[in-house]
SEZAKE-824886 format. One line per 8 residues: number of its first residue (from 1); their letters; for each residue y, x, z of C-alpha. Coordinates in steps of 0.25 Angstrom, whole numbers. Layout:
N
NUM> A> Y:X:Z | ...
end
This chain:
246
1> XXXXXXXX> 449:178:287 | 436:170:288 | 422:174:285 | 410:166:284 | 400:168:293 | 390:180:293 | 378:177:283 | 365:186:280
9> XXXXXXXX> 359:188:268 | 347:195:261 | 354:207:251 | 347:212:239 | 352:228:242 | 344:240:249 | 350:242:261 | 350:255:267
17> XXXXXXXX> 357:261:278 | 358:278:279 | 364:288:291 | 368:301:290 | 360:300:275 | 346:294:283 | 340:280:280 | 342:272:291
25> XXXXXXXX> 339:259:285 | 335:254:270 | 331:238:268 | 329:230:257 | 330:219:265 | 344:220:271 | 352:205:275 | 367:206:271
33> XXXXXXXX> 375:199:281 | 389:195:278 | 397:196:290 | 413:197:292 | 422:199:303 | 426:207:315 | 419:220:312 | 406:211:303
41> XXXXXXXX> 405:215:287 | 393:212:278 | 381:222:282 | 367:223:280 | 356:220:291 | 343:227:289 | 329:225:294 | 327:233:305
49> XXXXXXXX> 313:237:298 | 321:244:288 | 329:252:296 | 322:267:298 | 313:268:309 | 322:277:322 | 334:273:315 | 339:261:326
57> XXXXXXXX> 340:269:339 | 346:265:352 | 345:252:353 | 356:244:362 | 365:229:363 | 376:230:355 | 389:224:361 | 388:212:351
65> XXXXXXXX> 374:210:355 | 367:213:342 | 357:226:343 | 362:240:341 | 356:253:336 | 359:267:335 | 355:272:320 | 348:285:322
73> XXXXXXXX> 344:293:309 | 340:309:312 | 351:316:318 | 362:305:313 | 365:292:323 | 374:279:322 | 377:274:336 | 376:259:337
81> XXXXXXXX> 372:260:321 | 364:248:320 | 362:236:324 | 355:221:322 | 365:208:322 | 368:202:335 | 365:188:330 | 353:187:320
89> XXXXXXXX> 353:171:320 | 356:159:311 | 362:165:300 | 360:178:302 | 343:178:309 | 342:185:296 | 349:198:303 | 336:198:313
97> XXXXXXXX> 329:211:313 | 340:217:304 | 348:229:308 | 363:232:301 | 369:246:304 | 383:253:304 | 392:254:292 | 401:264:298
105> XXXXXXXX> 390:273:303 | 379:272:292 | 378:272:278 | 374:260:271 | 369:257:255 | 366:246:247 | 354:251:237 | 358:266:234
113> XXXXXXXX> 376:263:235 | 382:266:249 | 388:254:253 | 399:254:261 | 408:247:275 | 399:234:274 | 389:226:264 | 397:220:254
121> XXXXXXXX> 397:205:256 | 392:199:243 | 400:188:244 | 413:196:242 | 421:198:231 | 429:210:226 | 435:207:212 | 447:215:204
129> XXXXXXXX> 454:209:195 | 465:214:187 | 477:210:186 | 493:210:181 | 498:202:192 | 511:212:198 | 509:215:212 | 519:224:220
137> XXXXXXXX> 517:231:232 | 528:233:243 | 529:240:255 | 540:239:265 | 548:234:255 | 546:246:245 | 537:241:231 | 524:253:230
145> XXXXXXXX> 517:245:220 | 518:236:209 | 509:233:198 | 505:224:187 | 491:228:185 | 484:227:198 | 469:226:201 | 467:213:210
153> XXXXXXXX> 454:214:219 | 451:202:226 | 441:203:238 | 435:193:246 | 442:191:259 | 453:200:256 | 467:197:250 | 467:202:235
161> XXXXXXXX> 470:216:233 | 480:223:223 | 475:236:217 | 486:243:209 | 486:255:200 | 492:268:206 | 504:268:196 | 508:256:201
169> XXXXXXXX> 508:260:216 | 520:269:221 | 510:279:223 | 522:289:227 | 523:282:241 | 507:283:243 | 501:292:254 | 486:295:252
177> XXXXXXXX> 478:289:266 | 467:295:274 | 461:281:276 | 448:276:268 | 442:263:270 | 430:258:262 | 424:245:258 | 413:240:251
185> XXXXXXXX> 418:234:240 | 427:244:235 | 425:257:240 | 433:267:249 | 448:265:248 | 458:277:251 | 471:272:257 | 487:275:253
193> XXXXXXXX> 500:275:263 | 514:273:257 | 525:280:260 | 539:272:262 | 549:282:267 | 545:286:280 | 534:275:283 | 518:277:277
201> XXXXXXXX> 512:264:276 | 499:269:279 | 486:263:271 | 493:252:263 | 485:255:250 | 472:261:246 | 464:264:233 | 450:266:230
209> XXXXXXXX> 447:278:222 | 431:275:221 | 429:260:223 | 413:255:222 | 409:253:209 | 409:238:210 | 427:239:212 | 428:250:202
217> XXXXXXXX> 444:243:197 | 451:246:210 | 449:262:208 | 461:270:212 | 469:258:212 | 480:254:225 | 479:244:233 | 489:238:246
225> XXXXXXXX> 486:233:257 | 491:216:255 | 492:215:269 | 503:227:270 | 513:228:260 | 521:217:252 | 513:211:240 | 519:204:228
233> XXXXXXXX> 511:200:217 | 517:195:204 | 531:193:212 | 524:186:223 | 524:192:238 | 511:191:244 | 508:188:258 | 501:199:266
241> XXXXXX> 486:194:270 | 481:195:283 | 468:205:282 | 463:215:291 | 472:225:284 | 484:219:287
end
């Protein structure tokens, strides 16, 4: 899978950046950059006027040659929390003077909603469509899903997605999964194992309870992995795609 190359632009959001529940950083002036890759996802860079005074302590080289801070905000500290882009030329001399921080580590929000994993590229789509196509879903030979009413979400990048109704999955094989991912698009997903006899195919499927507001069609609603079961659509097998979840 190709990308374009990384490109900045000015966002119209307030921007702030919070640890532990303190304001590390709030700009109104933030630059998106559009970035994807070995670990690179859209984030913002802010000016390092904005960033609260103390907040960027210890400064060091990182090991990709861009500027590193520890963000220190009272008694709460993110080791290597911060940093400034290693390149801010061509391009991207826009990112001069600006600083980005940690997802993982720090809380970020786009006006007052918590936002969350990455910025979302504006340039990418989610759409759902309905649809009566049939789509059956088989593992290891075994049929655990077929439906005539399935949602069809289509995401930029990504192979389309089948979401079906629970009365159409044989939920009698599911097995509830401690794994939670989340993504910025739709929310945080819970994840479902099937059982075939002695053998759990662990995280094949998962669901979102509470999507973001934006997706609200795909509530509660099961989806397969593509990439690991066997997918026939209207009586056509479909290949399995190659993505980072297969």
């Amino acid at each position: 899978m190709e990308f374009e190359k990384p490109f900045t632009e000015p966002t119209g959001r307030r921007i702030r950046v919070r640890l532990g529940g303190g304001l590390v950083a709030d700009s109104a002036r933030a630059r998106l950059l559009v970035q994807y890759g070995r670990g690179e996802l859209p984030t913002y860079y802010l000016p390092r006027e904005d960033v609260a005074a103390g907040a960027l302590a210890n400064p060091r080289a990182g090991s990709a040659g861009q500027q590193i801070w520890d963000v220190a905000l009272g008694s709460k500290r993110a080791e290597a929390g911060a940093w400034e882009h290693p390149n801010p030329t061509g391009e991207l001399a826009d990112l001069a003077g600006h600083v980005t921080f940690s997802w993982r580590q720090l809380e970020w929000y786009e006006e007052d909603e918590r936002a969350l994993v990455h910025a979302r590229d504006p340039y990418k789509r989610v759409d759902t469509l309905r649809s009566s196509r049939r789509v059956q879903i088989y593992l290891e030979g075994q049929k655990v899903a077929d439906s005539i009413r399935p949602l069809l979400l289509f995401e930029t990048y990504l192979p389309v997605r089948y979401y079906l109704p629970a009365e159409d999955v044989r939920t009698d094989l599911l097995e509830a999964s401690d794994t939670v991912t989340s993504c910025p698009y739709k929310g945080m997903a819970r994840y479902w194992s099937v059982r075939l006899g002695q053998n759990l195919v662990r995280d094949v499927m998962w669901s979102y309870p509470d999507p973001i507001p934006e997706n609200p069609k795909i509530r509660d609603l099961f989806c397969f992995f593509n990439e690991r079961v066997d997918l026939v659509v209207d009586g056509a097998p479909q290949d399995r795609p190659e993505t980072p979840w297969s």
